[in-house]
HTML snippet that shows the backbone in 3Dmol.js (N, CA, C, O; Angstrom):
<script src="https://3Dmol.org/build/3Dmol-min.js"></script>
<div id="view" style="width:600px;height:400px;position:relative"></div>
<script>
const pdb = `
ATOM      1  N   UNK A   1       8.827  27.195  -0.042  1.00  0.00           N
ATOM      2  CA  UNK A   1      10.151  27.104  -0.597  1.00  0.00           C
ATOM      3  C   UNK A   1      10.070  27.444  -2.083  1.00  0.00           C
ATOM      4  O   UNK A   1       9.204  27.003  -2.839  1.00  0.00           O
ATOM      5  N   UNK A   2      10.966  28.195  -2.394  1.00  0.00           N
ATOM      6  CA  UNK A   2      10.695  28.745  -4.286  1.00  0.00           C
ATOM      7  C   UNK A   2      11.903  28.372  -4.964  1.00  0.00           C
ATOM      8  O   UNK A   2      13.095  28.390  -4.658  1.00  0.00           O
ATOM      9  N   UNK A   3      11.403  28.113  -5.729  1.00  0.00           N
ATOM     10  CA  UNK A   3      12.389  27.156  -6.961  1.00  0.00           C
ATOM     11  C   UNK A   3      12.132  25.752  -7.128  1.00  0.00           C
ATOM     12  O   UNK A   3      12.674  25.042  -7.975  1.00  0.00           O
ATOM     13  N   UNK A   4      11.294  25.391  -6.294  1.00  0.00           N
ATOM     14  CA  UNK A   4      11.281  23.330  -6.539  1.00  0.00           C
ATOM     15  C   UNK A   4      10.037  23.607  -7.590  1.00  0.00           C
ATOM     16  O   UNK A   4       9.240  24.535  -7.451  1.00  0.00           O
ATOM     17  N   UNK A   5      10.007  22.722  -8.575  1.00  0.00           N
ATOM     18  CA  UNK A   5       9.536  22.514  -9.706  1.00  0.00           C
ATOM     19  C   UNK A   5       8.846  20.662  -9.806  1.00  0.00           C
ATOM     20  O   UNK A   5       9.427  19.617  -9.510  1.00  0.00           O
ATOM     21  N   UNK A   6       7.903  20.808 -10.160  1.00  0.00           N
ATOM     22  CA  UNK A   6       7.200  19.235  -9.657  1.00  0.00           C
ATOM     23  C   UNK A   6       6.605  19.271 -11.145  1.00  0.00           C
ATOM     24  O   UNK A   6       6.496  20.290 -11.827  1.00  0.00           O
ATOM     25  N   UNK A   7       6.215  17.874 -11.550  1.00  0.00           N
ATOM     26  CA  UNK A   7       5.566  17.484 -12.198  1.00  0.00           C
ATOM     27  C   UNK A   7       4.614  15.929 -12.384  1.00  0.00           C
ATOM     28  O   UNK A   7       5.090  14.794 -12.369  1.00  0.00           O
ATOM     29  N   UNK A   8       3.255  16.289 -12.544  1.00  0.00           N
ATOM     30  CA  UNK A   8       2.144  15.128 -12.039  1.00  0.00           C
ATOM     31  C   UNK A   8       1.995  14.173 -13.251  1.00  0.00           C
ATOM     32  O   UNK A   8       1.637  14.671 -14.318  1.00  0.00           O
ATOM     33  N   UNK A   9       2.242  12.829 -13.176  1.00  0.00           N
ATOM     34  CA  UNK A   9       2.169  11.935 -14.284  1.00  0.00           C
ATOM     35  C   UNK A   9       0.585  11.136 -13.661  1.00  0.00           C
ATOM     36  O   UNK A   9       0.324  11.031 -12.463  1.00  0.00           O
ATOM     37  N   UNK A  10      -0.321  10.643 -14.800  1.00  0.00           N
ATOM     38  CA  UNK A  10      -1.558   9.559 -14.290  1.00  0.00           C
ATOM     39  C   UNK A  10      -1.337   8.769 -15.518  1.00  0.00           C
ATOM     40  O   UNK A  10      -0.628   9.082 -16.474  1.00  0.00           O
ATOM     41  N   UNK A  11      -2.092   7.629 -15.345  1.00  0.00           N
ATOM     42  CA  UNK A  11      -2.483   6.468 -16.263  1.00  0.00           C
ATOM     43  C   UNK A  11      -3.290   7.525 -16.931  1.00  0.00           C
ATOM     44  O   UNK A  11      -4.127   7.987 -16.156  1.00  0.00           O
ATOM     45  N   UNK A  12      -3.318   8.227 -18.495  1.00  0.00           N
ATOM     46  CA  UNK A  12      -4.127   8.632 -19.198  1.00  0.00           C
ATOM     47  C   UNK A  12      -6.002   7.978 -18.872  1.00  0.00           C
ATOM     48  O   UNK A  12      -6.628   6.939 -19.078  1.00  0.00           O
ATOM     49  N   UNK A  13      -6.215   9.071 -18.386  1.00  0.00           N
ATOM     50  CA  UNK A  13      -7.911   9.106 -18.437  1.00  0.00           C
ATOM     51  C   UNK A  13      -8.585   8.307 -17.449  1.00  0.00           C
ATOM     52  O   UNK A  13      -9.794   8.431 -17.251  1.00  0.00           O
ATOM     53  N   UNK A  14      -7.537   7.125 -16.537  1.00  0.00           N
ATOM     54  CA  UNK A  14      -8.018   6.332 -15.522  1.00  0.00           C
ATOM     55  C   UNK A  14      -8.413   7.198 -14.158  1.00  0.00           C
ATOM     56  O   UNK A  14      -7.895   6.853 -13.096  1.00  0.00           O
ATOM     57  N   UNK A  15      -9.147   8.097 -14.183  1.00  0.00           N
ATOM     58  CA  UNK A  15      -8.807   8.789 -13.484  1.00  0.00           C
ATOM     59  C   UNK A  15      -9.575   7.804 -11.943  1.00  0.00           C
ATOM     60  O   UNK A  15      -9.461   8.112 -10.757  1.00  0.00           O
ATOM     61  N   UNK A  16     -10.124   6.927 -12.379  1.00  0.00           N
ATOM     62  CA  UNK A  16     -10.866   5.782 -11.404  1.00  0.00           C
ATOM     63  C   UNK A  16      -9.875   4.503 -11.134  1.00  0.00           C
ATOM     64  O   UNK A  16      -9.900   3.892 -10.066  1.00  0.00           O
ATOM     65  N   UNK A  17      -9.205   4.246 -11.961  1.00  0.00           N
ATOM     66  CA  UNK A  17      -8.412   3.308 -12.098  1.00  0.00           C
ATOM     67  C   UNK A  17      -8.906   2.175 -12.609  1.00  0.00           C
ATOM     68  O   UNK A  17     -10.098   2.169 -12.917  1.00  0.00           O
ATOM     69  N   UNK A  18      -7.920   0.715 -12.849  1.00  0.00           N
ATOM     70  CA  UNK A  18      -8.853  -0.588 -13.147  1.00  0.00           C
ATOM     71  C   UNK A  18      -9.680  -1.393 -12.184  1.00  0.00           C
ATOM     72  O   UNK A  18      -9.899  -1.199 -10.989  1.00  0.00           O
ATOM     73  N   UNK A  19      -9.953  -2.033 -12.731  1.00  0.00           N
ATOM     74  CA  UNK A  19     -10.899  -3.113 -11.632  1.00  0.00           C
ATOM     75  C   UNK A  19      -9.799  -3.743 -10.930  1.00  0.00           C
ATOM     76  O   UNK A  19      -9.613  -3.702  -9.713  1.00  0.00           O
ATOM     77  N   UNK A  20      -9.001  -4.399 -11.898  1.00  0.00           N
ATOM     78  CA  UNK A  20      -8.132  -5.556 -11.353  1.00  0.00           C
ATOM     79  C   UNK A  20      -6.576  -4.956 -11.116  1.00  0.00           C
ATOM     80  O   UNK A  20      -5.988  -4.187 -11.876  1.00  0.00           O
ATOM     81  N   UNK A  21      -6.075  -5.511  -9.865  1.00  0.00           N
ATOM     82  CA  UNK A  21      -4.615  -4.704  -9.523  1.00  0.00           C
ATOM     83  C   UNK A  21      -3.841  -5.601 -10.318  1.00  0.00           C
ATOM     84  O   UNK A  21      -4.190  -6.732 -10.657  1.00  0.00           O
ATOM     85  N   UNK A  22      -2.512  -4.893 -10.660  1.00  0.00           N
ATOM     86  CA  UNK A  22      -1.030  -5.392 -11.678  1.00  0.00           C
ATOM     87  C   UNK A  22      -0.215  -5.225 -10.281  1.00  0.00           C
ATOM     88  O   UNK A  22      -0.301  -4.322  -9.448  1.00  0.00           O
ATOM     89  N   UNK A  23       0.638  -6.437 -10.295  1.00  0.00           N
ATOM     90  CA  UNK A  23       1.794  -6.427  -9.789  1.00  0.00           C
ATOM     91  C   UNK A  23       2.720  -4.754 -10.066  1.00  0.00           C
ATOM     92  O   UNK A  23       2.641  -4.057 -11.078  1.00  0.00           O
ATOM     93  N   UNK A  24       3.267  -4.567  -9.236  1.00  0.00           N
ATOM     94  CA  UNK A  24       4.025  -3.515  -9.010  1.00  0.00           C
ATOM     95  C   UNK A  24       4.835  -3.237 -10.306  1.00  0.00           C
ATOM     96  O   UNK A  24       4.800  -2.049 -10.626  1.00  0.00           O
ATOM     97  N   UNK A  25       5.609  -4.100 -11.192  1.00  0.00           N
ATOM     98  CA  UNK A  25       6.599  -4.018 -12.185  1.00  0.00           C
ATOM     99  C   UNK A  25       5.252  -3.639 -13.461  1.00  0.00           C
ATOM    100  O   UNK A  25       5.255  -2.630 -14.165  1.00  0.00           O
ATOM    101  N   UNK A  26       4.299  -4.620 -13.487  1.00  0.00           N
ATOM    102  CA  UNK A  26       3.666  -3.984 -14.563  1.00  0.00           C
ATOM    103  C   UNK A  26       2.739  -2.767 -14.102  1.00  0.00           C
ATOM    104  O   UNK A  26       1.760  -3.066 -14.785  1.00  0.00           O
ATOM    105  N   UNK A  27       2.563  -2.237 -13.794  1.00  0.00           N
ATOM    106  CA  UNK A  27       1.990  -1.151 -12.930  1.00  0.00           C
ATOM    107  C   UNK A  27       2.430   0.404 -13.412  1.00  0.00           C
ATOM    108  O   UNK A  27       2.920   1.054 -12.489  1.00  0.00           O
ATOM    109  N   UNK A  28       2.346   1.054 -14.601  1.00  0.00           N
ATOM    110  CA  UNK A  28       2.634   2.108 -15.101  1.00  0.00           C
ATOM    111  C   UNK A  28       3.322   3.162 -13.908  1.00  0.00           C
ATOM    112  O   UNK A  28       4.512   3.409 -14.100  1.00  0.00           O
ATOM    113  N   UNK A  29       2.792   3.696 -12.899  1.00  0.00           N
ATOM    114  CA  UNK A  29       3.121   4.826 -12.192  1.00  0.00           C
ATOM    115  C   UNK A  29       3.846   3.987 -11.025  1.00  0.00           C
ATOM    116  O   UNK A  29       4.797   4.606 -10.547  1.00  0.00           O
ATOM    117  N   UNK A  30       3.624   2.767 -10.480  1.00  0.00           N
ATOM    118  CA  UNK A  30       4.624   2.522  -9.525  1.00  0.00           C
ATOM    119  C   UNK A  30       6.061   1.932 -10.036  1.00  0.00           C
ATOM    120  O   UNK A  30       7.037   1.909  -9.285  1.00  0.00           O
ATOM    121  N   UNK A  31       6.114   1.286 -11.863  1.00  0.00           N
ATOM    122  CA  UNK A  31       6.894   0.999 -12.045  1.00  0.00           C
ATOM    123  C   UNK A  31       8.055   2.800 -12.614  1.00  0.00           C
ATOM    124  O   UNK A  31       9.230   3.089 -12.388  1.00  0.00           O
ATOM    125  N   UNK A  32       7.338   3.286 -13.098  1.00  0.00           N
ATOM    126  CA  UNK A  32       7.840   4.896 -12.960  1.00  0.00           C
ATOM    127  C   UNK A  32       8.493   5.071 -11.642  1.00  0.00           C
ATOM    128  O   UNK A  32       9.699   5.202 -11.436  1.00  0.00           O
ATOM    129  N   UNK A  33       7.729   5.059 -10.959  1.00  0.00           N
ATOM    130  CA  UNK A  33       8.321   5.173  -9.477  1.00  0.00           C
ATOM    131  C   UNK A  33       9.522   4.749  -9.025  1.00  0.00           C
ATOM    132  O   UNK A  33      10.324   5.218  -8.217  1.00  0.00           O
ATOM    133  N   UNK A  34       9.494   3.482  -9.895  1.00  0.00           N
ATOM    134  CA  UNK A  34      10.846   2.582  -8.908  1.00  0.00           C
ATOM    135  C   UNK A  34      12.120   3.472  -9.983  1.00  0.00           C
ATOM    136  O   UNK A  34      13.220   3.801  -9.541  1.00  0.00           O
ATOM    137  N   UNK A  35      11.749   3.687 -11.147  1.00  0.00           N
ATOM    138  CA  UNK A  35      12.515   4.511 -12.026  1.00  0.00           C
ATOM    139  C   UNK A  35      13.445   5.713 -11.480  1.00  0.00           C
ATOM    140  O   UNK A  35      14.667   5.840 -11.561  1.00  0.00           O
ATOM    141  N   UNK A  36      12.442   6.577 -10.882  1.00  0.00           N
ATOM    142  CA  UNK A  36      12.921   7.663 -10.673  1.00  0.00           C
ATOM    143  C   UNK A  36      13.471   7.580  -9.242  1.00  0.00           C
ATOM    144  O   UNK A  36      14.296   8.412  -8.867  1.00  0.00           O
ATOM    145  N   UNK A  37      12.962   6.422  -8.281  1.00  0.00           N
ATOM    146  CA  UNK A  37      14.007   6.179  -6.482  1.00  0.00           C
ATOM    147  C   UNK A  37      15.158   6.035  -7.289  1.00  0.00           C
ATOM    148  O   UNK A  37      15.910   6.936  -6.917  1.00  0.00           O
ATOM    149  N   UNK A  38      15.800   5.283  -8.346  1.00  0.00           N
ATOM    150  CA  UNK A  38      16.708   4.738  -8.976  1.00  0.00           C
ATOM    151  C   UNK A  38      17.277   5.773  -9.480  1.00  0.00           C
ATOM    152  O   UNK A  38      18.508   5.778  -9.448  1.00  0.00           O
ATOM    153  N   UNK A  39      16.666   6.784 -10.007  1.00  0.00           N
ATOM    154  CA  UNK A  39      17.850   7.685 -11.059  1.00  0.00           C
ATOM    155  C   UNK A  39      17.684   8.863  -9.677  1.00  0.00           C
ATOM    156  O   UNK A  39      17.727  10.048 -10.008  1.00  0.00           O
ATOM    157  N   UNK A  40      17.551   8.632  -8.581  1.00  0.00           N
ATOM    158  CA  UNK A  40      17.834   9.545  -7.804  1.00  0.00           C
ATOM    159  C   UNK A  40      16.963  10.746  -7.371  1.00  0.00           C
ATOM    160  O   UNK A  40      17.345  11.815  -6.895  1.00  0.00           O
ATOM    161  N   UNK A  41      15.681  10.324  -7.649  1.00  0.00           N
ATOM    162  CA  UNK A  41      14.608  11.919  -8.313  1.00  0.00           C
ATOM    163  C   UNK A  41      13.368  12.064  -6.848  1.00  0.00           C
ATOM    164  O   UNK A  41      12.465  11.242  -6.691  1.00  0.00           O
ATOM    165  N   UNK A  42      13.490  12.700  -6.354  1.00  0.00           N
ATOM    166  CA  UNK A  42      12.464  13.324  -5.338  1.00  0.00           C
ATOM    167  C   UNK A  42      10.840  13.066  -6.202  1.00  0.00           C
ATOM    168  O   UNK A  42      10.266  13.710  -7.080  1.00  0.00           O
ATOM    169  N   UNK A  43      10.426  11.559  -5.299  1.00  0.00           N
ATOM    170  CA  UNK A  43       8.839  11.472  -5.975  1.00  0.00           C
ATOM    171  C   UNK A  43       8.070  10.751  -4.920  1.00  0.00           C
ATOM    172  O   UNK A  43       8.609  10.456  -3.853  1.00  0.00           O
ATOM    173  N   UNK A  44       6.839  10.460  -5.181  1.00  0.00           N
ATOM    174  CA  UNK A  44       5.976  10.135  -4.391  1.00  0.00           C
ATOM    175  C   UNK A  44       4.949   9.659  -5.437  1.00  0.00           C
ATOM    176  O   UNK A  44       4.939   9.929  -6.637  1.00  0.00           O
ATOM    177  N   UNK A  45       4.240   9.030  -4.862  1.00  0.00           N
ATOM    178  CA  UNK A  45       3.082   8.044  -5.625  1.00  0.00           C
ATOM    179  C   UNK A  45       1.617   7.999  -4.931  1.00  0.00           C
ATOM    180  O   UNK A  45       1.594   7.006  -4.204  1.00  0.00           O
ATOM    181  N   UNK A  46       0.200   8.806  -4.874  1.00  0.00           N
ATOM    182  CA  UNK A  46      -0.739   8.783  -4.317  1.00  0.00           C
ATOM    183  C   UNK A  46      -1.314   7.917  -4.960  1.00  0.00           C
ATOM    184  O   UNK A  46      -0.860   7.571  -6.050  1.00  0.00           O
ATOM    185  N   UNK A  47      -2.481   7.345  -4.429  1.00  0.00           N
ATOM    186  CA  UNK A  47      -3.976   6.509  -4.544  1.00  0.00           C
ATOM    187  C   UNK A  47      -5.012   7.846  -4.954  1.00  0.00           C
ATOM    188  O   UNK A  47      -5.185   8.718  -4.102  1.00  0.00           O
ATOM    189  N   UNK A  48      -5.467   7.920  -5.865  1.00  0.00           N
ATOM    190  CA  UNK A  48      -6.908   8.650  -5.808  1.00  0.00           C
ATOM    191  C   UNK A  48      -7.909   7.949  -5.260  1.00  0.00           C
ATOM    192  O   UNK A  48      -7.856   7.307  -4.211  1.00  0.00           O
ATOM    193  N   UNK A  49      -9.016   8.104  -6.135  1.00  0.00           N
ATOM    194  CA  UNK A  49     -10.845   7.707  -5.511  1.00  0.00           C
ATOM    195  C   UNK A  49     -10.761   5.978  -5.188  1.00  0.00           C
ATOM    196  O   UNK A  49     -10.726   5.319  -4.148  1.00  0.00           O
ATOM    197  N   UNK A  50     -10.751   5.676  -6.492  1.00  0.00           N
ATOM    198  CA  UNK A  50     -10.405   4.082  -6.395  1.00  0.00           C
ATOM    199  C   UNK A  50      -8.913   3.342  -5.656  1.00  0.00           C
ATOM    200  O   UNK A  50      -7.889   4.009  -5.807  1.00  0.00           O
ATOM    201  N   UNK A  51      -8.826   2.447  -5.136  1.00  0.00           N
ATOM    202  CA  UNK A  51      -7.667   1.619  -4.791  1.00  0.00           C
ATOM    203  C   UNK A  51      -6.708   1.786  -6.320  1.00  0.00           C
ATOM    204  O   UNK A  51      -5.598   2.317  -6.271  1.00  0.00           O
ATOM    205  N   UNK A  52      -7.055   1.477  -7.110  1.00  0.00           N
ATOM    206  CA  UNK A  52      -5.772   1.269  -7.964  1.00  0.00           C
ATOM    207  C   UNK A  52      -5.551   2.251  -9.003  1.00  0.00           C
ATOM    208  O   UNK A  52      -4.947   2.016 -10.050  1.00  0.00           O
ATOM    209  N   UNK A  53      -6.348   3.982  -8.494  1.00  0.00           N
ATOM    210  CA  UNK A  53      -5.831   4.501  -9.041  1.00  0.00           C
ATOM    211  C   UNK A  53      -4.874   5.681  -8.617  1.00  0.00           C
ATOM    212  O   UNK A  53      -4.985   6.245  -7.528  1.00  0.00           O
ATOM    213  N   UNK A  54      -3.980   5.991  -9.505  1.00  0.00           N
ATOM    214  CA  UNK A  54      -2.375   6.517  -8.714  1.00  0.00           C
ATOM    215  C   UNK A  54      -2.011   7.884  -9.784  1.00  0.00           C
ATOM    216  O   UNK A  54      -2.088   7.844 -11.012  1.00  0.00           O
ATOM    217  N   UNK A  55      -1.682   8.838  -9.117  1.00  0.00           N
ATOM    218  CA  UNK A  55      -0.703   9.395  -9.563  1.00  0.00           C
ATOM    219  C   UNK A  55       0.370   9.773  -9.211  1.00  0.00           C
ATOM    220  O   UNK A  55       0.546   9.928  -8.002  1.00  0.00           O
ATOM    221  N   UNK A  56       1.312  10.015 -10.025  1.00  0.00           N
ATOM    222  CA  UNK A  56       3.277  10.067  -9.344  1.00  0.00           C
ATOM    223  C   UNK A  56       3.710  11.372  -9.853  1.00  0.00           C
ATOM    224  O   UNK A  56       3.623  11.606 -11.059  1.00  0.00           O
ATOM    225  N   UNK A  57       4.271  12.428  -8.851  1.00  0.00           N
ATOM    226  CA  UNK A  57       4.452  12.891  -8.469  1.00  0.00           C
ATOM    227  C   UNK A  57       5.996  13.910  -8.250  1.00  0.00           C
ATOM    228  O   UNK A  57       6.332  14.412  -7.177  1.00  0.00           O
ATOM    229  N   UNK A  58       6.674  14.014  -9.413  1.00  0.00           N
ATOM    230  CA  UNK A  58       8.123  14.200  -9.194  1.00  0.00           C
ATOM    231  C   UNK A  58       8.504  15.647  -8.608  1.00  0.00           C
ATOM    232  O   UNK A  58       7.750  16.543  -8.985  1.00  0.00           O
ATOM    233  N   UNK A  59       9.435  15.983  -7.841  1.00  0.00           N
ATOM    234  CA  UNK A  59      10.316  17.207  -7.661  1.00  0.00           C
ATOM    235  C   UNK A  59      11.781  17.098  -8.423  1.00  0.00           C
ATOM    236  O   UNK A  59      12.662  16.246  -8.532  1.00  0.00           O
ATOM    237  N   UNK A  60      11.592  18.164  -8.791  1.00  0.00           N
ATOM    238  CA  UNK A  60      12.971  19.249  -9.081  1.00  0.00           C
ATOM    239  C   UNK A  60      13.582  20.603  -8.307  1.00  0.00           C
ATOM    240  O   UNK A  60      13.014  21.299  -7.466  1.00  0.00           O
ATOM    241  N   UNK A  61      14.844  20.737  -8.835  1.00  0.00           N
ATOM    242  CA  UNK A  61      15.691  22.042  -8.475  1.00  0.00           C
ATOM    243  C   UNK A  61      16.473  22.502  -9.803  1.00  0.00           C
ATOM    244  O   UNK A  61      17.193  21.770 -10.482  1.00  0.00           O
ATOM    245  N   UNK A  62      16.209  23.758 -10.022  1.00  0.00           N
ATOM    246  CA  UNK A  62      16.861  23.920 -11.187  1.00  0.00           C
ATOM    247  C   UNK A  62      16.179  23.268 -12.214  1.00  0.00           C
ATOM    248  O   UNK A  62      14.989  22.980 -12.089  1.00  0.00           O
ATOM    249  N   UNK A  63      16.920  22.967 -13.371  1.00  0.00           N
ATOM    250  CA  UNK A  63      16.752  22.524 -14.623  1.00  0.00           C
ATOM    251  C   UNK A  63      15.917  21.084 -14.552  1.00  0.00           C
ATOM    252  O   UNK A  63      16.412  20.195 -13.860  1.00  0.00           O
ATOM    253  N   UNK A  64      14.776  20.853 -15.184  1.00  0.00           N
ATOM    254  CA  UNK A  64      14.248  19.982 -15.655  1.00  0.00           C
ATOM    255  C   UNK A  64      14.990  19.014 -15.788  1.00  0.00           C
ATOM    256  O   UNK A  64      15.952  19.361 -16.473  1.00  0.00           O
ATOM    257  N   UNK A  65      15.097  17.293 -15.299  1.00  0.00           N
ATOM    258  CA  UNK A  65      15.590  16.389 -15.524  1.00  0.00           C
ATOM    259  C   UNK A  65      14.793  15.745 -16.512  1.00  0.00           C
ATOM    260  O   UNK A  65      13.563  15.758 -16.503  1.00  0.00           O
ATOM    261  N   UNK A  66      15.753  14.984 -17.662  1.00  0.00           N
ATOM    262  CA  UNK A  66      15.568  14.161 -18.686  1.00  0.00           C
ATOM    263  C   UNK A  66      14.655  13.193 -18.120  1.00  0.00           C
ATOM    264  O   UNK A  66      15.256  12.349 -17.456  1.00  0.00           O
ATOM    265  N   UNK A  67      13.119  12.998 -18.171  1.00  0.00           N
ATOM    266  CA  UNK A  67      12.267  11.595 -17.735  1.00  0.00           C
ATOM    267  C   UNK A  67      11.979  10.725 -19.223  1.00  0.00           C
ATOM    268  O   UNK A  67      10.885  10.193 -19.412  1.00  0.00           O
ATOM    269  N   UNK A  68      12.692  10.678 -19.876  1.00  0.00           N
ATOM    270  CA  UNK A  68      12.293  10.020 -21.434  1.00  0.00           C
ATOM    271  C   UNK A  68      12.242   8.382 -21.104  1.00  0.00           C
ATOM    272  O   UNK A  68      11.440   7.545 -21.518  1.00  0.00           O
ATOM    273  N   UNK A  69      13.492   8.211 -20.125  1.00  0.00           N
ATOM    274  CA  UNK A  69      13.804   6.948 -20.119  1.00  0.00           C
ATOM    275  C   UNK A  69      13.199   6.295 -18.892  1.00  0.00           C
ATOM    276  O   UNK A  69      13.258   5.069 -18.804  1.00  0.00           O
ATOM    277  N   UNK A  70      12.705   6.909 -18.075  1.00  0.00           N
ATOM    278  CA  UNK A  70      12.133   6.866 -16.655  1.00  0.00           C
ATOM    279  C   UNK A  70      10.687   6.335 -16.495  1.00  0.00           C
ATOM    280  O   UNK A  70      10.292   5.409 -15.787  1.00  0.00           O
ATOM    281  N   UNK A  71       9.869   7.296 -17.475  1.00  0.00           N
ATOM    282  CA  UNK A  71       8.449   7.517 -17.065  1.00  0.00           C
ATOM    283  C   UNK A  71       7.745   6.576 -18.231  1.00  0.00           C
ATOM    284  O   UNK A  71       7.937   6.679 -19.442  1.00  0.00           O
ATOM    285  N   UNK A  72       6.938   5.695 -17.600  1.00  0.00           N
ATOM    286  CA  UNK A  72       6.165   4.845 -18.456  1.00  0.00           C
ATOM    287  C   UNK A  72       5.322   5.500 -19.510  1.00  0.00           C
ATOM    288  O   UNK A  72       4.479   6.355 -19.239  1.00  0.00           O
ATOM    289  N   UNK A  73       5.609   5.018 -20.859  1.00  0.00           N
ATOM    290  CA  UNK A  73       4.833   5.742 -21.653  1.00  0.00           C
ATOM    291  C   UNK A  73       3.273   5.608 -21.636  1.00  0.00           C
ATOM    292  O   UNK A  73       2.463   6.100 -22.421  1.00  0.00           O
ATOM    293  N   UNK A  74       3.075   4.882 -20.630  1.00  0.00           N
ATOM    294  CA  UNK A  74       0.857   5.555 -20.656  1.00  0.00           C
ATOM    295  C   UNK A  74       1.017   6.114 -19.837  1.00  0.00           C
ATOM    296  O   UNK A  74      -0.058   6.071 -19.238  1.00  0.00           O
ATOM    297  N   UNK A  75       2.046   7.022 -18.990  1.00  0.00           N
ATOM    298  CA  UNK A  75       1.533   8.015 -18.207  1.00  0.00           C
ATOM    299  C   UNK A  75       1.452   9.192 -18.620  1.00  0.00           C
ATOM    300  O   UNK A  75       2.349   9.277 -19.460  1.00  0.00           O
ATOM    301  N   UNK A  76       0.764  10.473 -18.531  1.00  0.00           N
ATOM    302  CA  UNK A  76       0.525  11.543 -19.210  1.00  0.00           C
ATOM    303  C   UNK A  76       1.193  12.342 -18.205  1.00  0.00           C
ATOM    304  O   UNK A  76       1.278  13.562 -18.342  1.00  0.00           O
TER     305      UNK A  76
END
`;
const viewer = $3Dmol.createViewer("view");
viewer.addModel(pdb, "pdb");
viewer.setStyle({}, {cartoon: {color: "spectrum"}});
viewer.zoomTo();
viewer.render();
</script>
């Protein structure tokens, strides 16, 4: 399909993740997550190597949506 436009957010440099799991709200990429089900935004949230580490996952159409207010600022 051509034209969908995605973009990959991680916890900067965790690329293993932490030892210890955070509840969902403090949780950088799943609390992103609940952000963008909310403002309406085509996303998804994987596990890499480790259990608690994640990256999220957004789609677009057209024009780039505003994530300023959405995306947790330690995600890259």
């Amino acid at each position: 399909m051509t034209g969908i436009k995605w973009r990959c957010y991680n916890a900067g440099g965790l690329a293993y993740g932490p030892v210890i799991s955070a509840p969902a709200q403090d949780d950088p990429v799943l609390r992103s997550f609940m952000q963008c089900v909310r403002a309406n935004l085509l996303c998804v949230w994987r596990r890499k190597i480790k259990p608690d580490a994640k990256e999220l996952w957004i789609f677009w159409w057209g024009e780039e949506p505003n994530l300023t207010d959405i995306i947790h600022r330690e995600l890259e």
